[in-house]
N, C-alpha and C positions, 0 to 999 in steps of 0.2 A: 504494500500500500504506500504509495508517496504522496498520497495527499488527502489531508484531513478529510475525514468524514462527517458530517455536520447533523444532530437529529434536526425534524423537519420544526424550523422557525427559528435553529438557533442564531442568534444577534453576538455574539462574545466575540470580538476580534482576538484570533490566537495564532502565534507566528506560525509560518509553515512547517512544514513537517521537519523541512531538511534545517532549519534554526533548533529545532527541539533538540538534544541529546537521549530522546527516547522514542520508541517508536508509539506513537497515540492512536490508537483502534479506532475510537469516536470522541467525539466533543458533544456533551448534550448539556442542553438547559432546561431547566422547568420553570413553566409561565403562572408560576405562583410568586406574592410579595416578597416573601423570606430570602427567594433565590434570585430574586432581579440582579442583573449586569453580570449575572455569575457564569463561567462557562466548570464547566468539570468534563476533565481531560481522562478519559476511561483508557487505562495500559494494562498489559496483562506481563506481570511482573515475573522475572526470572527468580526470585529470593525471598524470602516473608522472615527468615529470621536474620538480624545483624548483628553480626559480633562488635561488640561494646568494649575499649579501653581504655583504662584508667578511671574505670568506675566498683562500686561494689559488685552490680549486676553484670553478668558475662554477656546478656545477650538483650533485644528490644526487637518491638514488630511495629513497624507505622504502615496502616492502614491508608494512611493518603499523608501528602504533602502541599503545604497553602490550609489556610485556615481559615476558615466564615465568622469567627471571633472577632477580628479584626483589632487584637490588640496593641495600643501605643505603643510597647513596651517588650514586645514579646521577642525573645531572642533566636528563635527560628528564622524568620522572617528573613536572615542571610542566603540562609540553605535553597532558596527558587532559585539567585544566580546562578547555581549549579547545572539548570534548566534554562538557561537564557532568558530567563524569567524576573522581573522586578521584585525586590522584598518588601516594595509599598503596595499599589494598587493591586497587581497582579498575585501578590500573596493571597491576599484578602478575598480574590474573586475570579481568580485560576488555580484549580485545586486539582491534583492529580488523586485518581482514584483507581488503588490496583484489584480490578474486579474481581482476578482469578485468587485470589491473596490464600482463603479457605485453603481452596486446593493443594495451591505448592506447598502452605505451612503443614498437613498433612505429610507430603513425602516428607518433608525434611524432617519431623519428630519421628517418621520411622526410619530411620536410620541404625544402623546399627552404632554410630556412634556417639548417637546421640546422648547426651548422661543426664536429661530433665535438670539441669539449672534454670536456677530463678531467670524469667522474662518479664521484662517492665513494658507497660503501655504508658506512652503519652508523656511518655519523655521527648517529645520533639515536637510534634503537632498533634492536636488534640483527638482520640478517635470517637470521640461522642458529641463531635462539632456536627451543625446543625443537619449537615446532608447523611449522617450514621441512619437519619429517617427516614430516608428514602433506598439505601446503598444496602444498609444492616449487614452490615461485613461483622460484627463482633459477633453476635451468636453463634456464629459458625470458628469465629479462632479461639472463643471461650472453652467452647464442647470438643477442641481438636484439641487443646493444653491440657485439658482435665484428663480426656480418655488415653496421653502420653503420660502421665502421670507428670507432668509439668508444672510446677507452682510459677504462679502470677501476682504482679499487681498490675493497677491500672489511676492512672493522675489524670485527671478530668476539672475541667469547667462544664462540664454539658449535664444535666439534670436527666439526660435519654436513657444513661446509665441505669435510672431502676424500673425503665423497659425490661433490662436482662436479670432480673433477680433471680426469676426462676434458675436460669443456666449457670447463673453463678453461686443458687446455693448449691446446686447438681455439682460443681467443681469441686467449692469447698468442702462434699461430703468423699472426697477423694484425693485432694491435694491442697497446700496451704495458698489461702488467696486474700489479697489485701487492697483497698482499695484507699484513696483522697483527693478531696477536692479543693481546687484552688478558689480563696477565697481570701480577698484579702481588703474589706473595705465590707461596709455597710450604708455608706451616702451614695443615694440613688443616682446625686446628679454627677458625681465622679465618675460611678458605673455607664451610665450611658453615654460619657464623653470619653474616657478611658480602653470601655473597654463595650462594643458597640455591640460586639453580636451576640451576648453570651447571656443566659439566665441571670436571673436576678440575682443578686447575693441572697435573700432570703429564700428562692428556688434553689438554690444550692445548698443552704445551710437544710431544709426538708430534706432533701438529697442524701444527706448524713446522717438522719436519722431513721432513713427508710432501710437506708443501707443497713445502720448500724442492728434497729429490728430486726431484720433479716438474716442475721446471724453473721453479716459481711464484716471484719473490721474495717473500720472505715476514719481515717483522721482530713486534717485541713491543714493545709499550705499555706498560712498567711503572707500573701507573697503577692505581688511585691509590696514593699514599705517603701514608698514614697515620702521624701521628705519635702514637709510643708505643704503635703495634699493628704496622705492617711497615717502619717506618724503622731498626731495629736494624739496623745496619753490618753484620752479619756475614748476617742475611734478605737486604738489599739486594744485595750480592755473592754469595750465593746462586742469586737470581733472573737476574741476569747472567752468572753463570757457566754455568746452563744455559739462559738463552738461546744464548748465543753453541755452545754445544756442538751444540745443535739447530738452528744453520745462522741463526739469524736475520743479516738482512743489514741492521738497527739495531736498538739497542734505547734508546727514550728514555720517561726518563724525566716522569711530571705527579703532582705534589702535591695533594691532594686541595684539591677550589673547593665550597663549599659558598653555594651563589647559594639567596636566595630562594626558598620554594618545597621545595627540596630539606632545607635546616636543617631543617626540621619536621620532616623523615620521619625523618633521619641520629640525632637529636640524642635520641627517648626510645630510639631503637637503641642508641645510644653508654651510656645508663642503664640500662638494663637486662643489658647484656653487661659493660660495662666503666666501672663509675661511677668508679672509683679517676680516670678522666681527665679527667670532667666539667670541673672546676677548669681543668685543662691549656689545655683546647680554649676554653673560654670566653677563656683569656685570650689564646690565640694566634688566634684565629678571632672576633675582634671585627668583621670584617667578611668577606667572602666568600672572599678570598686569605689563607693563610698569609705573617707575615713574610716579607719580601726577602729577608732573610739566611738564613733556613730554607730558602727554594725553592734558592737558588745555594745552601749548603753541599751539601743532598741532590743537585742535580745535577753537582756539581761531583765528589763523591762516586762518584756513579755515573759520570762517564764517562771517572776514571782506571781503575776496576774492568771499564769496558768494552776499554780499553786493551790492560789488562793481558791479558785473556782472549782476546783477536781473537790477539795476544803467543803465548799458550799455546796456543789451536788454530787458530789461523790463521784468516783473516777473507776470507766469500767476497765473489765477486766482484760489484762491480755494475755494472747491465746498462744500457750505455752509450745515449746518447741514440736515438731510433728514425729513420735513416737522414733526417736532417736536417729533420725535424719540427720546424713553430713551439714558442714555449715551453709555449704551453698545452697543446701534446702530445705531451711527453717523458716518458724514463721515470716510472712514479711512484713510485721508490724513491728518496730525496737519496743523493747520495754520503757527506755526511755527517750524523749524526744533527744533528738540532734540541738547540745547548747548552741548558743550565738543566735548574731542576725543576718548569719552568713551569705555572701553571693559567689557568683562567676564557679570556679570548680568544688567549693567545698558545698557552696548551696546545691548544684547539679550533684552531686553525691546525695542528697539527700530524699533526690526523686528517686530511688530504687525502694523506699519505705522499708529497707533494712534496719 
């Protein structure tokens, strides 16, 4: 095939084929509000599992690449140049989608060499962003990790998550599985300028306790901490206090990492919403990490207010090691949260929920 295949009415301008560095089967759109301007790039992918370095986890499965979240902030958003692809517009509204994904992840757990290590979802791009409703690719790699005898976690903004409770408690009645959602803000008008395409914070904080009934462990990501938009003490101890109401069984905190790539997108965001900070951030984000002292006070911050709240409603249980399983496959909930307000590589250690 040399040239794009279009479903009947699609509008997405998408470079040619021979510009892609993949080969793309079809381009379709759906003529509903949610999906307007969107094209999704349907590829039938060589690999469903990737070897991971320099992380806890050995290995990660993304479902798609580009994200309908459309967040400020979000440090993927480099990885489309990869595809000849923008990490502004084109993130947000050219989304690669590996149809065949089930499939291959199938052969590749049977393997003969395969040895069921821990797999992280959603350490890269979201898989319960908003087109998982129309695609439903996870049912299908949930019930293929379980029936490998595979432990998972899964990092989400998307609420679609307890769509799949059923399949995920069928997992955990066979393999250790863990789940959490990013959440890091409870003012609605940050939310919708911030972070455009995503549930509400209060649809996500529901999300953690649907989870957490469910028998799911499920914790919260407060992340990112923004300073001078959601680092006020009283925001901060907000978001933790309904965390922990909502059952999460941690919540840790990451300060916002603005790496390369992503500054561009973050930084005419930050001007246009909230110039009054410019100044701030330039001086505090001279390089990709916020001060030392910033990360530890905010985390420091945060996890006497986790404290306190575990204190006030009591803090559940967590779900002890899996009947003498090596270390790579233990629960994936820590006993205790990750200290600090850590970002850039120690924060991205912290998405495996080891």
């Amino acid at each position: 095939m040399t040239d794009l295949q279009r479903a009947p009415g699609a509008e997405a301008a998408v470079p040619a084929q021979s510009a892609l560095p993949l080969r793309v089967e079809r381009v379709r759109t759906f003529d509903t509000l949610e999906f307007a301007g969107m094209a999704f790039l349907e590829v039938e992918t060589k690999s469903a599992l990737n070897r991971v370095k320099g992380m806890p986890f050995a290995w990660s499965i993304n479902p798609y690449r580009g994200c309908s979240h459309a967040c400020s902030y979000c440090f993927a958003r480099p990885t489309h140049r990869y595809l000849n692809l923008s990490p502004g517009e084109d993130f947000e509204r050219k989304v690669v989608v590996k149809v065949n994904l089930a499939e291959v992840l199938r052969r590749e757990l049977a393997r003969p060499s395969w040895r069921g290590e821990h797999v992280a979802m959603g350490t890269n791009t979201d898989p319960y962003q908003r087109c998982e409703g129309r695609y439903a690719l996870m049912p299908q790699v949930i019930e293929a990790l379980a029936q490998a005898r595979t432990p998972f976690s899964i990092l989400t903004k998307g609420t679609l998550i307890t769509r799949d409770l059923a399949p995920l408690q069928a997992a955990a009645e066979l393999v250790p599985v863990g789940a959490a959602l990013t959440i890091g803000l409870l003012d609605e008008d940050l939310w919708r300028t911030a972070e455009p395409g995503t549930p509400s914070p209060r649809a996500r904080l529901a999300a953690v306790r649907a989870l957490n009934e469910a028998g799911i462990p499920t914790g919260v990501m407060l992340a990112p901490i923004m300073p001078g938009l959601n680092d006020d003490r009283a925001q901060l101890a907000g978001v933790v206090a309904a965390a922990v109401q909502a059952g999460a069984v941690h919540v840790t905190p990451i300060v916002l990492h603005l790496r390369p790539g992503v500054r561009e997108i973050f930084w005419p965001w930050l001007q246009r919403h909230h110039p009054q900070l410019v100044d701030r951030y330039a001086a505090l984000y001279r390089r990709s990490d916020a001060p030392a002292d910033y990360r530890r006070g905010v985390g420091a911050f945060v996890a006497d207010q986790r404290r306190l709240a575990w204190q006030r409603h009591g803090r559940p249980a967590v779900p002890p090691s899996w009947r003498g399983l090596p270390d790579d496959r233990r629960s994936p909930v820590a006993e205790e949260p990750t200290p600090g307000g850590g970002s850039g590589p120690a924060a991205a250690a912290q998405l495996s929920l080891l």
